[in-house]
C-alpha positions as CSV (number, residue, x, y, z in Angstrom):
1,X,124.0,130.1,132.6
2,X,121.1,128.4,130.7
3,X,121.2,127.5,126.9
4,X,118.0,127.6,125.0
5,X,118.6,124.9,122.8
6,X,116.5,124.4,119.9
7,X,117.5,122.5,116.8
8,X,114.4,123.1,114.5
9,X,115.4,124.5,111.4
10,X,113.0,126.4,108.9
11,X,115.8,124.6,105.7
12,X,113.7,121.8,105.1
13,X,117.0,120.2,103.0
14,X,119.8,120.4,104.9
15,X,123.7,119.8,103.3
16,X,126.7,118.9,104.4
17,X,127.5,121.9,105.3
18,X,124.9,121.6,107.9
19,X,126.1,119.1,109.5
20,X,129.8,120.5,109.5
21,X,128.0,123.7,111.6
22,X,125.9,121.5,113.1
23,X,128.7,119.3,114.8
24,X,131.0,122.1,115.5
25,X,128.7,123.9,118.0
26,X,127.9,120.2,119.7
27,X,132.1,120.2,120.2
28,X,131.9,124.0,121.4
29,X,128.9,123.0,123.6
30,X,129.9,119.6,125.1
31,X,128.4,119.4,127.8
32,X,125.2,121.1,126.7
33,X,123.1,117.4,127.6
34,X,123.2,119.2,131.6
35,X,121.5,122.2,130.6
36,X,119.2,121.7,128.2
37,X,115.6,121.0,129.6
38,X,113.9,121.4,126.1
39,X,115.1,118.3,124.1
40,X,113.6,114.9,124.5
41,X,116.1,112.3,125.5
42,X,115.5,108.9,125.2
43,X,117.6,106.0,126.4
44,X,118.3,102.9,123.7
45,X,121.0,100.6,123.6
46,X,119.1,97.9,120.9
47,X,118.6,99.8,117.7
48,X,120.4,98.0,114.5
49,X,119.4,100.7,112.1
50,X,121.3,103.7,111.0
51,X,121.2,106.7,109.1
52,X,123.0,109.4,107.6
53,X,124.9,110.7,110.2
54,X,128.3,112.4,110.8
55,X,130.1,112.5,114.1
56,X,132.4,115.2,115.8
57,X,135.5,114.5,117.7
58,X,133.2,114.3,121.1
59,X,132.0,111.5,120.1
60,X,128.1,112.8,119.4
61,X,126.4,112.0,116.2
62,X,123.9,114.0,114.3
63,X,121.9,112.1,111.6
64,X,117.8,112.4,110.6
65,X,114.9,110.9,111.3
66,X,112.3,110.6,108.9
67,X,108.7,110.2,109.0
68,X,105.5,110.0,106.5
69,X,102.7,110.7,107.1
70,X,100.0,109.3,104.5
71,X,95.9,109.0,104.3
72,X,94.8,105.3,103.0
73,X,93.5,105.0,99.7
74,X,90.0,105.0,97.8
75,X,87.5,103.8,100.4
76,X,84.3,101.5,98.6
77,X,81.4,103.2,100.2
78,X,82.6,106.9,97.8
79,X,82.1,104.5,94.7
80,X,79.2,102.2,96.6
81,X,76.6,104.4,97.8
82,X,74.0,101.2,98.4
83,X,77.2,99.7,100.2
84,X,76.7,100.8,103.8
85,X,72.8,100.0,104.0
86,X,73.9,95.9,103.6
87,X,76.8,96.4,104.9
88,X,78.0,94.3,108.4
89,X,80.5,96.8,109.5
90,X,78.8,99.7,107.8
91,X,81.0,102.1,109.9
92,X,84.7,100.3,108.6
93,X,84.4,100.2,104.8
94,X,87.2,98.7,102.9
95,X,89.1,100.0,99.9
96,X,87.7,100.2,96.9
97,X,89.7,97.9,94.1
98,X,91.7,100.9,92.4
99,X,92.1,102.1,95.7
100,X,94.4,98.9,96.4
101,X,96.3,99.8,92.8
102,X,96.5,103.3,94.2
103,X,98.3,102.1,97.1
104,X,100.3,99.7,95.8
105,X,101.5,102.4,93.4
106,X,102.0,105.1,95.8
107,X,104.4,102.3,97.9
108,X,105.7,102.1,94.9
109,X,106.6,105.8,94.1
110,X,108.2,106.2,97.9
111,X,110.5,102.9,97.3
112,X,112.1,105.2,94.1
113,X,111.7,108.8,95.9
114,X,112.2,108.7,99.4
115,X,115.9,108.4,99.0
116,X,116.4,106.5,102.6
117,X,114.6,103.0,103.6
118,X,111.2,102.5,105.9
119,X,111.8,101.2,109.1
120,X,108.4,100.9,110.9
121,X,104.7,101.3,109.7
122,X,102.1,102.3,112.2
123,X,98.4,101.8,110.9
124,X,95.2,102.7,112.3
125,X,92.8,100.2,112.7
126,X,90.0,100.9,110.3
127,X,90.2,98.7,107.5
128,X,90.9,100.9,104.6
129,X,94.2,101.6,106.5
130,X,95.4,98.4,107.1
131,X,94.3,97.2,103.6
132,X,97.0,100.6,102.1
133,X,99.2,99.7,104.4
134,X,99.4,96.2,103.2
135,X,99.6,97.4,99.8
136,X,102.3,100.1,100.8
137,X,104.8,97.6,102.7
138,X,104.7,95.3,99.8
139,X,106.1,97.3,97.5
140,X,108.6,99.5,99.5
141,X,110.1,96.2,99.8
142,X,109.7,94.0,96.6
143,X,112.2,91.8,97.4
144,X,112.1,91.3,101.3
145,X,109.1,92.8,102.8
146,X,110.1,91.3,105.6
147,X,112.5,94.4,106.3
148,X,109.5,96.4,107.0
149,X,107.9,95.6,110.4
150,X,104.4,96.8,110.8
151,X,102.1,97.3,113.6
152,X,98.1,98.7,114.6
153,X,98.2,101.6,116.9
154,X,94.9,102.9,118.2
155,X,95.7,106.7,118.1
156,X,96.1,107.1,114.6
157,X,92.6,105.8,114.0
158,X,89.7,108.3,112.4
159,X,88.4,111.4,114.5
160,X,85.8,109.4,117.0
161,X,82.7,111.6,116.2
162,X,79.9,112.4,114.3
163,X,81.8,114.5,111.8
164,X,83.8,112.0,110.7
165,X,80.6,109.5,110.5
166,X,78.2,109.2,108.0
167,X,74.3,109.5,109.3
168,X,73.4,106.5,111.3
169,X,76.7,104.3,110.5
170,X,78.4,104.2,113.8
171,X,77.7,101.5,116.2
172,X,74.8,102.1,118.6
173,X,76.2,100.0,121.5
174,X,80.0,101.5,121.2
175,X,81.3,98.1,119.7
176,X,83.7,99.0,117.0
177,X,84.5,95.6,117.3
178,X,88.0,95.6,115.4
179,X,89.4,91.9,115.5
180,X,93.2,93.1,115.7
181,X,94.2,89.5,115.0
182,X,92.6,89.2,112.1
183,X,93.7,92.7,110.7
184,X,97.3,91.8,111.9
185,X,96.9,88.9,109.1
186,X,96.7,90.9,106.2
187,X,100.2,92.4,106.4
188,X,102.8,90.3,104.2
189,X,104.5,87.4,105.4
190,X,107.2,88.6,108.2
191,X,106.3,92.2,108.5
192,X,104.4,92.0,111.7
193,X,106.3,93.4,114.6
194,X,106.5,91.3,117.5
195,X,108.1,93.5,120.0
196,X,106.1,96.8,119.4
197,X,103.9,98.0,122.2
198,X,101.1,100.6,121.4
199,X,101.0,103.4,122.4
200,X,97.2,103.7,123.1
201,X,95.7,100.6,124.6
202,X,92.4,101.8,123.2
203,X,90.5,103.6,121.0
204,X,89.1,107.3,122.1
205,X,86.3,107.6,123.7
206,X,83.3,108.3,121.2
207,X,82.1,111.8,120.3
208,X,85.7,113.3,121.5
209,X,85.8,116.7,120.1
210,X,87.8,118.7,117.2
211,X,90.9,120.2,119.7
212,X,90.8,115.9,121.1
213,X,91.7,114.7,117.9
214,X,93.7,117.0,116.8
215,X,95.8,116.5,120.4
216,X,95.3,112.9,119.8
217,X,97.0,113.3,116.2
218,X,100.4,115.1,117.4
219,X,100.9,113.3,121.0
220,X,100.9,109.8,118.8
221,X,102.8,111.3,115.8
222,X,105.6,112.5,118.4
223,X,105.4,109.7,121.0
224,X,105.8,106.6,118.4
225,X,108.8,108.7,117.0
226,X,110.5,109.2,120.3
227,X,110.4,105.4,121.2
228,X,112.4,104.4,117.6
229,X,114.3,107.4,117.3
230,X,117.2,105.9,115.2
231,X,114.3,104.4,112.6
232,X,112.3,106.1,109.8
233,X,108.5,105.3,109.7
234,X,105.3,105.6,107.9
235,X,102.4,106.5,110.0
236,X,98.8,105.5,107.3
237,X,96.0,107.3,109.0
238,X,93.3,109.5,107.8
239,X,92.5,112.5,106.4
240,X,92.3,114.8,109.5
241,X,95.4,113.5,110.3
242,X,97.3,114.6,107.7
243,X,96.1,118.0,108.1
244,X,97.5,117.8,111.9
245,X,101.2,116.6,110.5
246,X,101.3,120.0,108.8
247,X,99.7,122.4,110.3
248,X,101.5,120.9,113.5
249,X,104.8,121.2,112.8
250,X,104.6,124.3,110.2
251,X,102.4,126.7,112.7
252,X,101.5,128.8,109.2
253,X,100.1,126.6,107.4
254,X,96.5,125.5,107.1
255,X,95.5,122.3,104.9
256,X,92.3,122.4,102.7
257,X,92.4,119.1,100.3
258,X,94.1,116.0,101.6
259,X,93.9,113.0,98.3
260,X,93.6,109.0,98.9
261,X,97.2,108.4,99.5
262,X,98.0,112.0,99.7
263,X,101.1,112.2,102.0
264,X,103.6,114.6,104.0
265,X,107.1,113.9,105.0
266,X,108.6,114.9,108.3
267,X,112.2,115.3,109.3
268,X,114.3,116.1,112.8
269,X,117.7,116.1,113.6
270,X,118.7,113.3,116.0
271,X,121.6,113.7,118.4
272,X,123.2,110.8,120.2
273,X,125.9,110.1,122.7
274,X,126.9,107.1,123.3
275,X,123.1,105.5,124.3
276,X,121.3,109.0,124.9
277,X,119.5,110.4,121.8
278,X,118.7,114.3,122.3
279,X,115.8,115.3,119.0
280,X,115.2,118.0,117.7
281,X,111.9,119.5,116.5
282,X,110.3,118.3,113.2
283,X,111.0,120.1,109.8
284,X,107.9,119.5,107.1
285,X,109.6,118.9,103.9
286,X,106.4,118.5,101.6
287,X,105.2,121.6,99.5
288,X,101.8,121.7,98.5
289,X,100.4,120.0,95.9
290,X,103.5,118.0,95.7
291,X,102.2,114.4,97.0
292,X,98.0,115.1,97.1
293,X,98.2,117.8,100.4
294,X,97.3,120.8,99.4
295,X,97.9,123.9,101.3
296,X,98.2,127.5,102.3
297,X,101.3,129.2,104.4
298,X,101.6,132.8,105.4
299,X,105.2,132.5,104.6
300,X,107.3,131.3,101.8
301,X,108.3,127.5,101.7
302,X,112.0,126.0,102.4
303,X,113.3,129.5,103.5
């Protein structure tokens, strides 16, 4: 017997009565953990936070996990054009100032929208990222930013080649030379993560191609969610990026304008049993146009 077992669902906003279905083919299915090879299971026993979730009389939970995907905000050297030519770090501009407001407000908007809290944040290291991101985690969390724990990760940095470069900009003798300390410092008080290991000990190789980054993109995307599967998380990245979270996980859609702070969220079903957790496949929930991505699809939104 073999069991193709898929739980992507084109309903980007699934109801109770999802769930209901949902957990009455797990109890019909118990035992499907021993013969399904397509599902992701990952072992934790240490996670603390929760989500919606209902649970069946097997004892398996379904809940969601949610992920956003963002671009960082106004970067100085659009609004500077004499910037670069004095500029130490000509190829790591920061944000311009209303790029911080930008951010700040756009943290701001996801606090009142989202509808469930931020776990994690993953930035790339490029300045104009970690300077959103600061922006972003202080006001998701007003009152204790300390609830959001934040952390660099080398594969959501910008698509290593000369398309993503201006003329000239990029370091002759491959020294980037990102201080991660120092970036690390400009996160608010008690957000850094302590215990999170990258994913990618280093940056790309320079000049990797177009089908690279793109790779690059969804491997990180799906491998940082897999390690904190109980745990939402905002990934701030770039531009390219963003057009990978889409087009990735809704195969007919292609992406032609991505806005400073323009963002997408991402959601999958999330299985566990007793310390196993069996995912699904990621749902994007984001029209276009709705949050700065804009967008064309072959079919129909949300069907």
């Amino acid at each position: 017997m073999k069991f193709h077992c898929n739980f992507h669902s084109n309903s980007c906003h699934m109801k109770t009565q999802s769930f209901v279905r949902i957990s009455y083919f797990l109890v019909s299915v118990s035992s499907f953990y021993d013969f399904c090879p397509y599902l992701s299971v990952s072992l934790a026993s240490t996670y603390t936070h929760t989500m919606e979730s209902t649970q069946n009389q097997d004892h398996t939970s379904v809940s969601y996990q949610n992920v956003v995907v963002m671009r960082h905000a106004d970067r100085l050297d659009n609004f500077d054009p004499c910037w670069a030519s004095t500029a130490a770090r000509p190829w790591d501009p920061p944000l311009f100032e209303a790029g911080r407001l930008r951010a700040f407000q756009t943290g701001r908007s996801l606090r009142d929208t989202l509808g469930y809290p931020i776990h994690r944040v993953f930035v790339s290291p490029f300045l104009r990222c970690v300077q959103t991101a600061s922006e972003v985690v202080s006001a998701l969390s007003t009152v204790d930013a300390a609830e959001v724990k934040v952390s660099v990760e080398y594969g959501l940095c910008e698509m290593m080649n000369k398309m993503a470069f201006r003329n000239g900009v990029a370091p002759k003798d491959g020294n980037w030379g990102f201080n991660i300390t120092q970036l690390e410092a400009m996160f608010p008080t008690g957000t850094l993560s302590s215990n999170a290991e990258r994913v990618d000990k280093e940056l790309p190789q320079w000049e990797e191609s177009f089908e690279e980054t793109r790779d690059r993109y969804e491997r990180i995307f799906k491998e940082l969610a897999d390690k904190y599967p109980a745990e939402n998380m905002l990934f701030v990245t770039h531009g390219e990026g963003i057009k990978v979270a889409v087009s990735s996980f809704r195969k007919d859609a292609k992406v032609y304008k991505v806005g400073y702070c323009g963002y997408v969220q991402l959601r999958r079903p999330i299985l566990k049993k007793d310390q196993s957790f069996v995912t699904g496949e990621f749902d994007v929930l984001t029209d276009s146009d709705q949050t700065g991505v804009s967008y064309n699809t072959t079919k129909p939104s949300h069907q």
